[in-house]
N, C-alpha and C positions, 0 to 999 in steps of 0.2 A: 195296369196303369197305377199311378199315384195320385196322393191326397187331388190335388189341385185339380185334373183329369176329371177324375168323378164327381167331385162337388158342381163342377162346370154342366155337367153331361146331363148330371142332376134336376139341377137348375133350369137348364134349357130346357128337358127334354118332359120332364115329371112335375104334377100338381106339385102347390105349396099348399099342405096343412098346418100352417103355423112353423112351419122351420122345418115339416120332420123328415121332409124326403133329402132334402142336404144332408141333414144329422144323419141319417141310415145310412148314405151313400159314404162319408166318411168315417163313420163307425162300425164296418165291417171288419176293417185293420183292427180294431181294440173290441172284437168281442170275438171271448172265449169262454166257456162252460156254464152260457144262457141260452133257454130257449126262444128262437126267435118268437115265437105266438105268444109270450107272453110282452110283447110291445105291441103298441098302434101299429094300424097297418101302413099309415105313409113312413115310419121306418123301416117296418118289414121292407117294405118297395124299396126303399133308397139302396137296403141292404142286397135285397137280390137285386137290384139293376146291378151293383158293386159286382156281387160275385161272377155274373154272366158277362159283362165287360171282359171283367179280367180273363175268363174261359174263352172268348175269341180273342182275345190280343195275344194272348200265351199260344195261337193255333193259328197267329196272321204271320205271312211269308217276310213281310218286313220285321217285325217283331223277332223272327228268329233269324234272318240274317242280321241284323244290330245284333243282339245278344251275343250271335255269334265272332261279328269282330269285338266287341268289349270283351271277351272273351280270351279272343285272338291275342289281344295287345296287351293281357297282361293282369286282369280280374283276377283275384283269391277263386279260388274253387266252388265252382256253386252260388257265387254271387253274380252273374253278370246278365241273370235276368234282373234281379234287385236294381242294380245301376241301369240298367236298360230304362225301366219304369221311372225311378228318379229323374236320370238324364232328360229324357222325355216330357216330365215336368219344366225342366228348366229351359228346354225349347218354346214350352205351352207359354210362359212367363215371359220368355225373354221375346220374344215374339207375339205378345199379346193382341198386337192388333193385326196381325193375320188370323191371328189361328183364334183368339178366344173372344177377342171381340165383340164379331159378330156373330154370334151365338147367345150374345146375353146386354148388347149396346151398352156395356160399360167400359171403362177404362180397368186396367187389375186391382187397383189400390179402392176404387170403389166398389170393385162387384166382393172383393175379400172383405170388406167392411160391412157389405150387406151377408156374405154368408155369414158372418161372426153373427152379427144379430141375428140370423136365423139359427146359429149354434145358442145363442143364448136364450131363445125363448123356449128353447126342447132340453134346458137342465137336467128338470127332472126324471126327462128319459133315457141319459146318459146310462151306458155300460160301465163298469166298473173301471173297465182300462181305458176309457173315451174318456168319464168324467177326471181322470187322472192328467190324460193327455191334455183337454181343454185349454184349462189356462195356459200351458205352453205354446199351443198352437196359435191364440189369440194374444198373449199378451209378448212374445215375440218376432210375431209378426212373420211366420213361418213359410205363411203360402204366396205372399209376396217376397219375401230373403230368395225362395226358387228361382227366381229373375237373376241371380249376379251366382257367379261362382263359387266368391263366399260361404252364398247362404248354400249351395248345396255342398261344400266342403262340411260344415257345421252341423249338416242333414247327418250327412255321412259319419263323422264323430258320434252324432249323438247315436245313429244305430249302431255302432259298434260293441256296444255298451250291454246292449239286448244279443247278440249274438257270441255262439259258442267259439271258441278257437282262437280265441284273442287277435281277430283280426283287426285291422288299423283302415276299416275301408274310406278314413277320409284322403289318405294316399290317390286313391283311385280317382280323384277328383283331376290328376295328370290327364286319365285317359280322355276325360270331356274336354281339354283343351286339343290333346291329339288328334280325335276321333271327330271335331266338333263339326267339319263340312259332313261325314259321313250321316253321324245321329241326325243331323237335319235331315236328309234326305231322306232316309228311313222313316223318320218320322213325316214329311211330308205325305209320301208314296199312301203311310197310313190312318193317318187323321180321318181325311175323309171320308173312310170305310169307316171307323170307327163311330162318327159324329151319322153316319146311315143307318149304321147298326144299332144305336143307341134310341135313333126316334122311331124305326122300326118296332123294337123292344117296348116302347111307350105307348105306340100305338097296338100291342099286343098282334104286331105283325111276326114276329117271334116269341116262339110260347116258353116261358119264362123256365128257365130250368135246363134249355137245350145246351147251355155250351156248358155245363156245369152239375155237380151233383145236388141231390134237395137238403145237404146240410152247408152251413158255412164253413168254409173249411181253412180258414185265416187263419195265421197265427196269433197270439196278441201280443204281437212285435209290430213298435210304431215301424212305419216306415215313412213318417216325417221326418 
């Protein structure tokens, strides 16, 4: 899953010490060659909620048939788990009051505004490639732009940029107009499983490590 995904899941599912279990949950994507024990433990948490997330959704049947048609229709190589995750976002957003809601009783524009201040009171605990991403994330308004097309064309540009091969994946931004009854469905089929998996995981009904290895294994490539 993508930024928006996790910060939500976060939010819902994991205490709030002061900001850090959001900040974890988003700064898994932007940390590379730190050890995680040398953070508080409500990022450690946000972080491995992040990484176990993502190990069931990369292993759920919806997840890889989407993948599979993005794939189908015309994805660069190796990208169409990436867009998969993205796109996915942009159903979270553009459907906000089905899907994110109620999960957190705010509207998008206000629960983004509260995670930003939960991003800003865990500054100091930023990763190197999180405190970098920061102000982009907050001061363009990233995780609401997921809502329009646009903002995920612009998503798409900007990773471009971080990966090798000189791909142009804001092109791919066709395929979400294409594909766009599909990714819902897909995405429908697996929210729910996700959003059970997630408070399970919280509630230490799944032992934290199982869908996933005990190191981070992200790149620190945004995938804002």
């Amino acid at each position: 899953m993508n930024l928006l995904a996790h910060a939500l899941l976060a939010y819902a599912t994991l205490d709030d010490t002061g900001g850090q279990e959001c900040t974890g949950s988003m700064m898994a994507d932007f940390f590379a060659g730190q050890d995680a024990a040398d953070y508080p433990a409500g990022i450690q948490a946000g972080m491995a909620q992040h990484r176990d997330i993502d190990g069931f959704t990369d292993t759920h049947p919806s997840f890889i048939a989407c993948r599979r048609a993005i794939a189908g229709a015309g994805a660069p190589r190796f990208t169409a788990g990436i867009l998969t995750d993205i796109f996915w976002d942009h159903v979270l957003a553009s459907d906000w009051k089905t899907w994110g809601k109620p999960l957190c009783a705010l509207d998008l524009e206000p629960f983004c505004a509260e995670l930003y201040t939960r991003l800003g009171k865990t500054r100091t605990m930023h990763s190197p490639g999180f405190a970098r991403a920061y102000s982009w994330i907050v001061d363009l308004s990233w995780l609401t732009s997921y809502a329009q097309p646009a903002g995920i064309e612009q998503t798409l540009q900007g990773l471009s940029t971080h990966m090798s091969g000189n791909l142009d994946l804001a092109k791919s931004v066709s395929i979400l107009a294409s594909l766009d009854g599909p990714i819902r469905a897909h995405f429908a089929a697996f929210w729910p499983d996700l959003v059970d998996f997630a408070r399970g995981w919280a509630g230490r009904e799944i032992t934290p490590g199982a869908y996933a290895g005990n190191e981070l294994k992200h790149e620190p490539t945004p995938s804002c």
